[in-house]
LUMMAR-359889 format. One record per residue (C-alpha): chain; x, y, z; residue in three letters; residue number from 0. Coordinates in Angstrom, 3 decimals. Example, Ala and Ser with C-alpha at 12.3 -4.5 7.8 and 13.67 -1.06 7.14 Angstrom:
+---+----------+----------+----------+-----+-----+
| c |       c1 |       c2 |       c3 |   r |   k |
+---+----------+----------+----------+-----+-----+
| A |   12.300 |   -4.500 |    7.800 | ALA |   0 |
| A |   13.670 |   -1.060 |    7.140 | SER |   1 |
+---+----------+----------+----------+-----+-----+
***
This chain:
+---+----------+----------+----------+-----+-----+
| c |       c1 |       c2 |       c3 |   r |   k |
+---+----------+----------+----------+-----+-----+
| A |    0.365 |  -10.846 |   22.128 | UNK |   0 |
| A |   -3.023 |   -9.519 |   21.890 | UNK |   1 |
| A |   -5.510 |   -9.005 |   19.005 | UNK |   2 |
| A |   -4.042 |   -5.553 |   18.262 | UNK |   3 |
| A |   -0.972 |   -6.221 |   18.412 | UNK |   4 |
| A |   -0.826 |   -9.011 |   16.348 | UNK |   5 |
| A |   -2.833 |   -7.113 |   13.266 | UNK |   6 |
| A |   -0.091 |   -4.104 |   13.693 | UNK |   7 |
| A |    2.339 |   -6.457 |   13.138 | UNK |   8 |
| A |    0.889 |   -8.292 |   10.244 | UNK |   9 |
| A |    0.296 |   -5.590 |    8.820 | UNK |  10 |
| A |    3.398 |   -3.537 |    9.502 | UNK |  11 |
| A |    5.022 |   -4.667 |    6.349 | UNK |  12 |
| A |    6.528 |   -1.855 |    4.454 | UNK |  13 |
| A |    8.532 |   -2.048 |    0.916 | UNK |  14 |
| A |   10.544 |    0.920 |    0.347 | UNK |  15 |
| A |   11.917 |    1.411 |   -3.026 | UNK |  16 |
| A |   15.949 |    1.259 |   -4.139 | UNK |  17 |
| A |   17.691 |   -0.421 |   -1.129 | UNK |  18 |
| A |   14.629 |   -2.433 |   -0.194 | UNK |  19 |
| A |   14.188 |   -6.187 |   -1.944 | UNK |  20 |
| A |   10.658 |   -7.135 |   -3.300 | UNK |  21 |
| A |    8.183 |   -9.824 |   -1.461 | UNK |  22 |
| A |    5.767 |  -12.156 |   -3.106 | UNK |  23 |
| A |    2.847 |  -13.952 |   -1.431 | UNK |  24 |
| A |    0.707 |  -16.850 |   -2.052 | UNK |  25 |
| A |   -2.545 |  -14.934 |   -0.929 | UNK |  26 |
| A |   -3.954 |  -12.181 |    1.512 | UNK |  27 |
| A |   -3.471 |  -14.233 |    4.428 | UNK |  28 |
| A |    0.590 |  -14.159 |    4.194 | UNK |  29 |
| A |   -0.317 |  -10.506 |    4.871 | UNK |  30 |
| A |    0.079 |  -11.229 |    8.524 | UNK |  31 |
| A |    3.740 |  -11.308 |    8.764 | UNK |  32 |
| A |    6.248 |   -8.746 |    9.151 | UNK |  33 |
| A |    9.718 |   -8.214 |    7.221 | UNK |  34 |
| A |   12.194 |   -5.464 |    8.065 | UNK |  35 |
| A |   14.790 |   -5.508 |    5.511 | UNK |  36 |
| A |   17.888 |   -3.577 |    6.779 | UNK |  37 |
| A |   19.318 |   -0.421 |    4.773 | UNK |  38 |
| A |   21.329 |   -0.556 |    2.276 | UNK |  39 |
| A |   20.448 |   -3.824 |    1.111 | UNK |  40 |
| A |   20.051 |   -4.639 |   -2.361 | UNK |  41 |
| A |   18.281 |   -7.727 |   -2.376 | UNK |  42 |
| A |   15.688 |   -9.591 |   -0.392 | UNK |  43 |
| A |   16.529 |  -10.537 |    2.963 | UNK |  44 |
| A |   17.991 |  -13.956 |    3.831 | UNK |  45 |
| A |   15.851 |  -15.812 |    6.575 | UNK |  46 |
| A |   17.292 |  -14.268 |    9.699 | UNK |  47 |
| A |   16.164 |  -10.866 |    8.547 | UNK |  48 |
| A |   12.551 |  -12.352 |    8.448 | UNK |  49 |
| A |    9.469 |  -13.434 |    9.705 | UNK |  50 |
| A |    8.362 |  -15.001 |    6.826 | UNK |  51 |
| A |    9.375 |  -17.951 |    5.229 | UNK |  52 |
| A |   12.299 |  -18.450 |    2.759 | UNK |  53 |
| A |   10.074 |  -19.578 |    0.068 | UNK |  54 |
| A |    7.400 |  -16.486 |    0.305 | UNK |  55 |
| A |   10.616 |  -14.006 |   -0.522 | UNK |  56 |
| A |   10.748 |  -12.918 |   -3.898 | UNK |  57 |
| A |   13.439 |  -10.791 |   -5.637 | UNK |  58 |
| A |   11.238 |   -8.960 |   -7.276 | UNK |  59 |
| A |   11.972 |   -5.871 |   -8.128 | UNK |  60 |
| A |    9.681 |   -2.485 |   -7.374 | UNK |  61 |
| A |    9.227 |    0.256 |   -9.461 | UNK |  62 |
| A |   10.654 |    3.403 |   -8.325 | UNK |  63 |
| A |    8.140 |    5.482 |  -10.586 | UNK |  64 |
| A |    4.224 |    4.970 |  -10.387 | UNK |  65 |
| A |    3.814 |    2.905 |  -13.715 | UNK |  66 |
| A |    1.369 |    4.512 |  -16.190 | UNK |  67 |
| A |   -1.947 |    2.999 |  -16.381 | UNK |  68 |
| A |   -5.408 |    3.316 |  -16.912 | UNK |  69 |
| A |   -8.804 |    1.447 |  -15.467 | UNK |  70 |
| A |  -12.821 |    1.626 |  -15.771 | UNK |  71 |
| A |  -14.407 |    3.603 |  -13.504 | UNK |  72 |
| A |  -17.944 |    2.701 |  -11.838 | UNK |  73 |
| A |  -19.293 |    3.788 |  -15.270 | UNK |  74 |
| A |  -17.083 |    1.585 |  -17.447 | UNK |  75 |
| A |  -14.488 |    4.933 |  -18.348 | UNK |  76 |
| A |  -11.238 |    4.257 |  -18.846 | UNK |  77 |
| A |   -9.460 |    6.795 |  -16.336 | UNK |  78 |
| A |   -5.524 |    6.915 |  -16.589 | UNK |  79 |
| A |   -3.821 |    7.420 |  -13.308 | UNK |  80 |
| A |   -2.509 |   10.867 |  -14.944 | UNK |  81 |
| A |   -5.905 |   11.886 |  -14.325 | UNK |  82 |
| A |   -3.933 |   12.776 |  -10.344 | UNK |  83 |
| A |   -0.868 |   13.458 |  -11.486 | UNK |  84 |
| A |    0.686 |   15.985 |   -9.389 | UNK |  85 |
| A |   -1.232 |   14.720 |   -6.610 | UNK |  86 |
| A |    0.360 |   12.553 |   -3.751 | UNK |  87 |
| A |   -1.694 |    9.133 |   -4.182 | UNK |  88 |
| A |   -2.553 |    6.376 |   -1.661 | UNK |  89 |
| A |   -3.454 |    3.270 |   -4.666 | UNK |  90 |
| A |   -5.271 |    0.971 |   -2.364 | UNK |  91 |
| A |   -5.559 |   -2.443 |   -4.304 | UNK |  92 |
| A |   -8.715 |   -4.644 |   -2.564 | UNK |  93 |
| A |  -11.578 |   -7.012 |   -3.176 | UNK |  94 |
| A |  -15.350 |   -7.241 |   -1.764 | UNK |  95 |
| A |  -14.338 |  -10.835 |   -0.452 | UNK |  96 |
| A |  -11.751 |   -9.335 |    1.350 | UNK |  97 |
| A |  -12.327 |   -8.626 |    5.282 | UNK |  98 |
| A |   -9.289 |   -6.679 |    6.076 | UNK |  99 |
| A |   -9.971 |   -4.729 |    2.831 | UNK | 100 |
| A |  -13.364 |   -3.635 |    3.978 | UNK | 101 |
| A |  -12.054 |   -2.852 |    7.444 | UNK | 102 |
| A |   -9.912 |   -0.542 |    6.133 | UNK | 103 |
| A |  -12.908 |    1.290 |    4.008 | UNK | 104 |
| A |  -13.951 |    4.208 |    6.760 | UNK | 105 |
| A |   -9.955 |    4.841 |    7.397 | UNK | 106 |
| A |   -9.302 |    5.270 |    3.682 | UNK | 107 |
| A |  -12.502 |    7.770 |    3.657 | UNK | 108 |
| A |  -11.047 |    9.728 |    6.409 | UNK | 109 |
| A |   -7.673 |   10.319 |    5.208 | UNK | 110 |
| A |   -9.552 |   11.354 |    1.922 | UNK | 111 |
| A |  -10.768 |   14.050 |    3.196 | UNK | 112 |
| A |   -7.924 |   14.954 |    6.313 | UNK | 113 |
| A |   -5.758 |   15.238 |    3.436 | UNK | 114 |
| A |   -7.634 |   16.640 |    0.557 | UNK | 115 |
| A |   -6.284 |   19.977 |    1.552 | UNK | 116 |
| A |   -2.458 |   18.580 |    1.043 | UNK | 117 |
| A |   -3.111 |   17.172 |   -2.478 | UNK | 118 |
| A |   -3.399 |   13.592 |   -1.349 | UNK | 119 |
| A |   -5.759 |   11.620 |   -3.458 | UNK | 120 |
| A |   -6.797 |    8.158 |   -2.226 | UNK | 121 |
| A |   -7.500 |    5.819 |   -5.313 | UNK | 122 |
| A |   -9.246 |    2.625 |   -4.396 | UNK | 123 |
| A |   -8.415 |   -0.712 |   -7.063 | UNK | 124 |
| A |  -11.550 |   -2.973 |   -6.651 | UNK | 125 |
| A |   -9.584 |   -6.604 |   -8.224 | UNK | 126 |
| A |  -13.231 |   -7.660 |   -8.459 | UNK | 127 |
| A |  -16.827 |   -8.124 |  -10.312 | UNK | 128 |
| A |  -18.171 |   -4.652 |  -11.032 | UNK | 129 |
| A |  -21.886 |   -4.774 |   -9.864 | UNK | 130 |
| A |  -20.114 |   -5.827 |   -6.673 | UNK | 131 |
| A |  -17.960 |   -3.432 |   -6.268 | UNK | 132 |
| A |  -20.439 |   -0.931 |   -7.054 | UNK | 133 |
| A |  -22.598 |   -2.430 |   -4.848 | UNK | 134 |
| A |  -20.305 |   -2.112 |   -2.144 | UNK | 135 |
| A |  -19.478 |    1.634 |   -2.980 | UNK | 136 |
| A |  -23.064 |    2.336 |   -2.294 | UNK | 137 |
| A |  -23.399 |    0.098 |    0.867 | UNK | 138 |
| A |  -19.937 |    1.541 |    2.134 | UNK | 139 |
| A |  -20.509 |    5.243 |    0.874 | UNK | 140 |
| A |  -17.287 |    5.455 |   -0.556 | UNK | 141 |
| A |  -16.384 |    9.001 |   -1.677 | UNK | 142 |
| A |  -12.877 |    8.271 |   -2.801 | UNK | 143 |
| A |  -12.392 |    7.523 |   -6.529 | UNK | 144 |
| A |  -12.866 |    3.544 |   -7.456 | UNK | 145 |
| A |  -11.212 |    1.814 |  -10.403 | UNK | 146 |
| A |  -12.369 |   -1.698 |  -11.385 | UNK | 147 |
| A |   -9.866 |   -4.611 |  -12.992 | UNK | 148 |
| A |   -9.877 |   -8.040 |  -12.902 | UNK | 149 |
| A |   -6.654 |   -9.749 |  -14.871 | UNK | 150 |
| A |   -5.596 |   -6.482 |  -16.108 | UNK | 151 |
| A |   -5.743 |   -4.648 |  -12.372 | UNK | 152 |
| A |   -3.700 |   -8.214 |  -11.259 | UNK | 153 |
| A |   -1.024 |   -7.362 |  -14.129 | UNK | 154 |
| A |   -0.555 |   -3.803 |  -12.795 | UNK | 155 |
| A |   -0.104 |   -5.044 |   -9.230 | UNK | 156 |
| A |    2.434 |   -7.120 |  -10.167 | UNK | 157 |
| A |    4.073 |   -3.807 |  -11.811 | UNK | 158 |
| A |    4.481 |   -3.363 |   -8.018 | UNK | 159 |
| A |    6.435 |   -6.630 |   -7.281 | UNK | 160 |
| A |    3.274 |   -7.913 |   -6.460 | UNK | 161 |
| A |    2.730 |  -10.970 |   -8.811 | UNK | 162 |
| A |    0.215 |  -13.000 |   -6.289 | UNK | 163 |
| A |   -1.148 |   -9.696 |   -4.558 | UNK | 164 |
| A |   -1.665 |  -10.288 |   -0.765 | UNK | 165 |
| A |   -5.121 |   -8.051 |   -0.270 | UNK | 166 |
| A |   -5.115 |   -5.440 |    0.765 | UNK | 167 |
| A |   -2.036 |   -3.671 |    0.289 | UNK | 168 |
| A |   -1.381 |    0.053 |   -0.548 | UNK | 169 |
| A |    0.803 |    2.174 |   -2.630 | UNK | 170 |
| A |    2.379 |    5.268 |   -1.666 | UNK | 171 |
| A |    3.607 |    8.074 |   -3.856 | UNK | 172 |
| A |    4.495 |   11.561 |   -3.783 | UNK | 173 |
| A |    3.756 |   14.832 |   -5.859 | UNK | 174 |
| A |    6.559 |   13.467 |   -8.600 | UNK | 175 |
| A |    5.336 |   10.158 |   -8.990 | UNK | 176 |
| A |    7.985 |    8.360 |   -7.001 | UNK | 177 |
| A |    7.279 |    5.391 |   -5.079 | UNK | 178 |
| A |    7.535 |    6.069 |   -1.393 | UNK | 179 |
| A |    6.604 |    2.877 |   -0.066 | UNK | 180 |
| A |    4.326 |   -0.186 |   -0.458 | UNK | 181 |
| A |    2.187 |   -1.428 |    2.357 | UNK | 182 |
| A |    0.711 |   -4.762 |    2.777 | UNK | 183 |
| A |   -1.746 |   -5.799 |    4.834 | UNK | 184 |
| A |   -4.506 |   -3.835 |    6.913 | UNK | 185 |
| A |   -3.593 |   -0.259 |    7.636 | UNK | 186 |
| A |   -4.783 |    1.798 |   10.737 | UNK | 187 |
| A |   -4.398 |    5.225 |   11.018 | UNK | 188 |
| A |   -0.901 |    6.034 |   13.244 | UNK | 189 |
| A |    0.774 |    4.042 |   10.404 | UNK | 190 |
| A |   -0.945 |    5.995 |    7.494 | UNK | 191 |
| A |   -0.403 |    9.237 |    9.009 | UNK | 192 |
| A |    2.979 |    8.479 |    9.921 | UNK | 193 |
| A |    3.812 |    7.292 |    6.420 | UNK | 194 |
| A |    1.812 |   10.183 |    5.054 | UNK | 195 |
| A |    4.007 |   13.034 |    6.939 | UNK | 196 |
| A |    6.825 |   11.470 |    5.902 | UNK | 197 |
| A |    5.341 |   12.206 |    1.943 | UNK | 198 |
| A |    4.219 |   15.496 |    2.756 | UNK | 199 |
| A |    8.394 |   16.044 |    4.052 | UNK | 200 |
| A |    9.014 |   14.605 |    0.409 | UNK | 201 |
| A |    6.808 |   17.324 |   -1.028 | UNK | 202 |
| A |    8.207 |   20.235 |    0.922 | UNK | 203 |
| A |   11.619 |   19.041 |    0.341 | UNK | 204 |
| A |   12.645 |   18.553 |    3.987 | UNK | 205 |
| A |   13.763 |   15.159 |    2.957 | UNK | 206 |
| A |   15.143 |   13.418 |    0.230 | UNK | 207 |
| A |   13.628 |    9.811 |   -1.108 | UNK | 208 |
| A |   16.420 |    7.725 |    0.644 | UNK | 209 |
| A |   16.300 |    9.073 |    4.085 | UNK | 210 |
| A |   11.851 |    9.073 |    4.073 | UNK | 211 |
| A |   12.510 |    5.803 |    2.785 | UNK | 212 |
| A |   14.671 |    4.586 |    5.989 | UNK | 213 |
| A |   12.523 |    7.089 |    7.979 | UNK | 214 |
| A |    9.058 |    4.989 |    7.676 | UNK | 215 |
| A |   10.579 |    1.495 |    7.583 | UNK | 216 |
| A |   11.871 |    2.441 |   11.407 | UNK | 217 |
| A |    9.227 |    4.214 |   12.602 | UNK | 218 |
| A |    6.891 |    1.911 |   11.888 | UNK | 219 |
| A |    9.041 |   -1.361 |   13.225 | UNK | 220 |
| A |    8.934 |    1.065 |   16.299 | UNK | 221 |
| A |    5.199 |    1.285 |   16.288 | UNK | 222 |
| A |    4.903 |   -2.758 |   16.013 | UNK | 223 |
| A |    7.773 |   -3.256 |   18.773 | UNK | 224 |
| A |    5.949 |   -0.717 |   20.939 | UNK | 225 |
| A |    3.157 |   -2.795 |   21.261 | UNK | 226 |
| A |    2.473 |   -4.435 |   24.431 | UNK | 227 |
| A |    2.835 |   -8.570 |   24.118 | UNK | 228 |
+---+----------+----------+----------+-----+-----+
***
């Protein structure tokens, strides 16, 4: 498999919320593994649904509402996350130390601004020093909004089922505040925009939670399968 392939698989690990189980990892670099949990089930997979191994399975469960929460800013505010709220949100939890993370920098600028006009708002978590993360905002030009945590940003991500956060990994809500899905590892853009048009379908109603649930755990195992080996 080549280089591309390999990083859409690793990082073609979706959680979706209700019928999917929850996954724990020792650190970022587990990121590069895949799961598809089938629908329907409750609880996380057994080791012939996986990729990873037995032990790095949690059964953890994720919230199906965004918890409520509040981080410093750049200047040291507290901002709550109801600061958005009736905004879709892409929560983007990463570190300076963190290639993948920075990789994914210009991407997350882009779809900040491609879907500005749709009520998207892309919220970066820095889980990190702030006069580096600040001065990686200025290096990196970010335009997005940053929050800053160190123990407290690692106790909200493990409000996500993520109680030894893989970096990066991203959260995905609609307009109501429900969960959509959880990705971990580095996104590109066919996988954000596919996950984001199945949010927007949320939004407008086409589909229900369940069925955009099912709807982006397929599509993208089709993406990674697509790939040539």
């Amino acid at each position: 498999m080549n280089d591309r392939g390999t990083r859409l698989l690793g990082a073609a690990l979706v959680v979706l919320l209700g019928v999917w189980g929850g996954l724990k990892f020792h650190s970022y670099r587990a990121a590069h593994q895949a799961i598809a949990v089938p629908a329907g089930q409750s609880s996380a997979p057994g080791p012939q649904d996986s990729l990873l191994p037995e032990s790095l399975i949690a059964r953890t469960a994720i919230p199906s509402l965004l918890p409520q929460f509040a981080l410093p800013d750049l200047q040291g505010k507290f901002t709550p996350v109801s600061t958005w709220a009736g905004k879709s949100l892409m929560i983007n939890f990463w570190a300076t130390w963190c290639p993948p993370c920075l990789r994914e920098i210009p991407l997350l600028k882009a779809l900040a601004a491609d879907w500005a006009g749709r009520d998207l708002t892309v919220v970066g978590i820095a889980v990190d020093d702030r006069d580096k993360v600040k001065a990686f905002v200025v290096r990196f030009k970010i335009d997005y909004p940053i929050l800053i945590g160190d123990q407290d940003a690692l106790e909200l991500a493990a409000k996500f089922g993520m109680d030894s956060p893989a970096f990066p990994f991203t959260v995905f809500t609609d307009r109501r505040g429900e969960v959509v899905a959880l990705f971990i590892g580095e996104l590109h853009r066919a996988q954000a925009d596919f996950i984001l048009s199945e949010v927007q379908n949320l939004n407008t109603e086409r589909v229900q939670l369940p069925e955009a649930r099912k709807r982006i755990a397929e599509g993208l195992k089709q993406q990674a399968d697509k790939e040539p080996s």
